[in-house]
N, C-alpha and C positions, 0 to 999 in steps of 0.2 A: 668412314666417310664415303669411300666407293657404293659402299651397299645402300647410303642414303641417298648418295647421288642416282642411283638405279633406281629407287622408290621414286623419286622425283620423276627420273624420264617416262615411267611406265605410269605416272598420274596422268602427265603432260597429254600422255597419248592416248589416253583414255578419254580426255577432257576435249581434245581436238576431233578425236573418234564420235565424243559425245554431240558437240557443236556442228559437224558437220552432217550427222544424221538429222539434229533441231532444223540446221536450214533447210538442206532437202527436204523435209518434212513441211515447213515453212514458204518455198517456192511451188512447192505442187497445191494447185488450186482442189478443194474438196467437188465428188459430184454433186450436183443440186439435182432437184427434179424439177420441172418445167408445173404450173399452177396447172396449164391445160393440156391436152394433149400436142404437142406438133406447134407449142407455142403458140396455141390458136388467143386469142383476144380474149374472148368471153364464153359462154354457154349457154344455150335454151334446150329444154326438156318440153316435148309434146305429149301432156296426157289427158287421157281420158275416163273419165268415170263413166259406173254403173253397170257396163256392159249395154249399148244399145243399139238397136237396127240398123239407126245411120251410121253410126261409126263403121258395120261390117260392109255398107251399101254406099257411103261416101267416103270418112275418113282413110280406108286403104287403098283405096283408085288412087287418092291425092297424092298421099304420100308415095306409094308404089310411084309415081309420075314424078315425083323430083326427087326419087335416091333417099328418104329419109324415113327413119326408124322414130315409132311412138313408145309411149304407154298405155295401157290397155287395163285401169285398175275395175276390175271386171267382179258384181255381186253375182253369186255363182248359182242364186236361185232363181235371176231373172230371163223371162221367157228368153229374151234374144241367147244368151246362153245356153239354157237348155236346148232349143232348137235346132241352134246352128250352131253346134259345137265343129265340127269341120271345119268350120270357115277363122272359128279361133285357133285351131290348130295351125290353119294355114297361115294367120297372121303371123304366129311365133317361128313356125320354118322360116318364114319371109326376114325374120330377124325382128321381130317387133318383142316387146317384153310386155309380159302377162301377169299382173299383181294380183291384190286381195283385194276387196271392197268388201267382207261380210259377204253373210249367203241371201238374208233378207232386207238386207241397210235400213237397220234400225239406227234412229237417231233421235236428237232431242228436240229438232223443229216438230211443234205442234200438230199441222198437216201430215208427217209423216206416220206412214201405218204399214208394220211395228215400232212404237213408239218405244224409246231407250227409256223413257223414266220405269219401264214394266219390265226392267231389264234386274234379274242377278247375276249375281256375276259369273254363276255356273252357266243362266243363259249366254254370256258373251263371251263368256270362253271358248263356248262350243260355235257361235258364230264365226271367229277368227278363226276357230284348231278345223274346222268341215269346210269352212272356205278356201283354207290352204290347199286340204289336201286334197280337194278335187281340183285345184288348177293342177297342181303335181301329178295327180293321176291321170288328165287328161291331155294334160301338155307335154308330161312327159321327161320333165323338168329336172336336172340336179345339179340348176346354176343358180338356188337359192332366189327368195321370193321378198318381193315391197310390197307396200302396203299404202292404200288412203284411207284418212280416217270418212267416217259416213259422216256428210254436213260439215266435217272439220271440228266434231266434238272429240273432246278428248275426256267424256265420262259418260255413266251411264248410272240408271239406277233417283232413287225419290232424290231430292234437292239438298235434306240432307246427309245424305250418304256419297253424294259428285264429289267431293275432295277426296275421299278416305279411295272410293273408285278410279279417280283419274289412275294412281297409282298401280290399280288389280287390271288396267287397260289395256298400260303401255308395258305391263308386265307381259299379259298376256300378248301384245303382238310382237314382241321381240322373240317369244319364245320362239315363232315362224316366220318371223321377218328380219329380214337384216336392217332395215331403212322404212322407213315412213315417210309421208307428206301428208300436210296441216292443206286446209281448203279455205280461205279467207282470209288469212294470217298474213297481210300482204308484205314482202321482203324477198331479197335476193340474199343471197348465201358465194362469202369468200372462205377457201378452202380449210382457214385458219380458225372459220366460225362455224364448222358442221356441228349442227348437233343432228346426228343420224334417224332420231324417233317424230324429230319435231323440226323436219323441212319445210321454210316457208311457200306460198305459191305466189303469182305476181296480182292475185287477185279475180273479181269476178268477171268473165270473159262474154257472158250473154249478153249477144244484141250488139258489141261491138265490129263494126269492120276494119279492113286492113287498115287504117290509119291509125286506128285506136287501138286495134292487137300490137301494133310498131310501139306506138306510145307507151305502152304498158312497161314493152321490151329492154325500153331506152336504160332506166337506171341499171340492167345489167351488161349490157352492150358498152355503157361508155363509162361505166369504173370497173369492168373487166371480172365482171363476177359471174355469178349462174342462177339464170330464171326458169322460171318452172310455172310452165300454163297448165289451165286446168279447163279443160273444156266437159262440157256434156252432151247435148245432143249438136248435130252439124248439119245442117239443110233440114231441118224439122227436129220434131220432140222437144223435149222440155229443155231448158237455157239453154238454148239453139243460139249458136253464129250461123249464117249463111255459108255454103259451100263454096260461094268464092272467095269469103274472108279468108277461109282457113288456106284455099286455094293461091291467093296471095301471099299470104306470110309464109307458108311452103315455096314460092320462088322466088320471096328474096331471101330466105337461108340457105338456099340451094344456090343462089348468086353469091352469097359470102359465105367462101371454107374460110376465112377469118374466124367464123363464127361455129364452133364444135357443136353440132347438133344433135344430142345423142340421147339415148335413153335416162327414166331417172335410173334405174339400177347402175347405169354404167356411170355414172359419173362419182354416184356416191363410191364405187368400186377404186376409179380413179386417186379419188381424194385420199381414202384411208391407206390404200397400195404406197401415193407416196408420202403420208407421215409414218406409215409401216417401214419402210425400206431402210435397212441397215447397211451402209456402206462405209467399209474400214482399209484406209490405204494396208497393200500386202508389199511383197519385197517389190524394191526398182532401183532401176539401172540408170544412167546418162541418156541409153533412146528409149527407154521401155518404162512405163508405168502402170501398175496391176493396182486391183481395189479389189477385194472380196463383197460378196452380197449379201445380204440375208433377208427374207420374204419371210415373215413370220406367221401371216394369214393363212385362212384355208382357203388351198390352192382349188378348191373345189369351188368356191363361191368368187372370190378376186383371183381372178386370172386376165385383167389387160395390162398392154405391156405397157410399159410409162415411156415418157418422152426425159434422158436427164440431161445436161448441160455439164461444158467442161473448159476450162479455158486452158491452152495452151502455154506450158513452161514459157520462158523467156525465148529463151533460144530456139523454140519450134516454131515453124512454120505451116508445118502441117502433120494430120496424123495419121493412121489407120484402125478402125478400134475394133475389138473383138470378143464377143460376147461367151464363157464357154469354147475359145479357140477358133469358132466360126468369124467371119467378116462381118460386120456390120455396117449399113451406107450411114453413112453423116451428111449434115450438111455444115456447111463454115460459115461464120457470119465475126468476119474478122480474125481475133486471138480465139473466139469462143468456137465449140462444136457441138450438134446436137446430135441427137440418134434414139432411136426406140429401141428399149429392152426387153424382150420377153419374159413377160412373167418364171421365175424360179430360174434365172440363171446367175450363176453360182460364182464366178468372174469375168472382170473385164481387163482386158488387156489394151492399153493405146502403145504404138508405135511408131516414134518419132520418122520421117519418111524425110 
């Protein structure tokens, strides 16, 4: 009887050991990651096709003037390119992001010359694979490369052989692209709907001014999603806005950091960084709670840091968190904390204060 009576205490206690690990377990709230950065609202992406004059002669005065960062989905065969390869240089130091457009933006609009239906696939292979690798050789590049499709086709080649093609396309740009964007394909994108090859844009932008670039904006702006303009020429050239449109809609996203204005590569970067992030509570204590990390990406292409959120135990009032053993600022917004993590660090520590 004593021996079974000892079996008994040593379940008991195991079972109380066990229970009390469930609820700590059960009181500590999990990290989240924040949709935007900095718990921003929503997101707009500035970009631009083709590579052309105005963009080097208007669109980076503009932007340089209110603090904000484009795209620059740039065909690598066309004059403004070849010319003034400096000035694209200079745009990408400046922090501006430099894509692919094809070298000669072939596409399947009628008007256009080289025409995609005279396309094999070896030709458009070598369009995507020499337009890459002269933005990378010129830019200088090993933060990984986006892509627009030419016209927003997603094939090439006689009418019927366009299915069997779509496929040898988007085969062929992923193999140098991380991310794509569609050019007519009008929709805004929540981070739970990325599909990375087939980003929608908010539509066609020529001849619009600010009230109707706004407009465009609205469904992303007020159900907290991410839009994505596509402009072409700016104060002249072909599907030209005015340079005060674009002028305008540059000062009020510069008037609302509500609104995360950021490159397309960066956001796609965002997105996948936080369905990538693995966070697994580690040992804790009564004032201490640790979470281990894990960043499964290449750190070479997604490296921004995420914004994640935390709510504080019961019993805290406040904390101090620490990334890797260093501090990190939070801010409070009641029981909740936020903070941005550095891409690849390894744990976090909060402590009860």
């Amino acid at each position: 009887m004593p021996a079974c009576y000892a079996k008994i205490r040593l379940l008991i206690r195991a079972l109380v050991f066990f229970f009390g690990l469930l609820c700590a377990a059960q009181t500590t709230a999990p990290l989240t990651v924040t949709s935007w950065p900095g718990d921003r609202t929503a997101v707009i992406s500035l970009t631009f096709d083709d590579a052309m004059a105005t963009q080097l002669d208007n669109v980076g005065p503009i932007l340089k003037k209110h603090g904000l960062h484009g795209t620059f989905f740039v065909a690598t065969g066309s004059e403004a390119w070849r010319t003034r390869i400096r000035e694209w240089q200079q745009l990408a130091a400046e922090g501006h992001e430099i894509g692919g457009h094809t070298v000669k933006h072939p596409c399947l609009l009628a008007q256009i010359d080289p025409h995609a239906q005279d396309y094999t696939p070896q030709m458009m292979e070598a369009e995507i694979r020499d337009g890459a690798e002269t933005i990378l050789r010129e830019i200088r590049g090993t933060h990984g490369l986006t892509f627009a499709y030419t016209c927003g086709n997603l094939s090439f080649g006689a009418p019927a052989d366009q299915a069997r093609n779509a496929a040898l396309y988007q085969r062929y740009v992923s193999e140098h692209f991380f991310a794509a964007r569609l050019y007519g394909w009008v929709g805004t994108v929540a981070p739970d709907e990325l599909s990375v090859l087939t980003v929608p844009d908010l539509g066609f932008t020529a001849g619009q001014d600010f009230r109707g670039l706004l407009a465009m904006a609205d469904p992303a702006l007020r159900n907290h999603r991410w839009g994505v303009f596509t402009f072409h020429g700016v104060g002249g050239e072909w599907l030209s806005v005015t340079s005060d449109a674009l002028d305008e809609l540059a000062t009020y996203l510069a008037r609302h950091p509500e609104i995360w204005t950021a490159t397309f590569g960066d956001v796609v970067r965002y997105i996948q960084e936080s369905q990538a992030l693995g966070t697994h509570p580690a040992e804790s204590t009564g004032g201490a709670v640790q979470f281990d990390l894990k960043w499964p990406l290449n750190p070479q292409v997604f490296d921004l840091p995420l914004t994640l959120k935390w709510q504080l135990p019961g019993a805290w009032n406040a904390c101090q968190a620490f990334g890797d053993g260093k501090p990190l600022a939070t801010v409070a917004r009641g029981k909740t904390v936020l903070f941005d993590v550095a891409p690849q660090t390894r744990s976090l520590r909060f402590q009860q204060k």
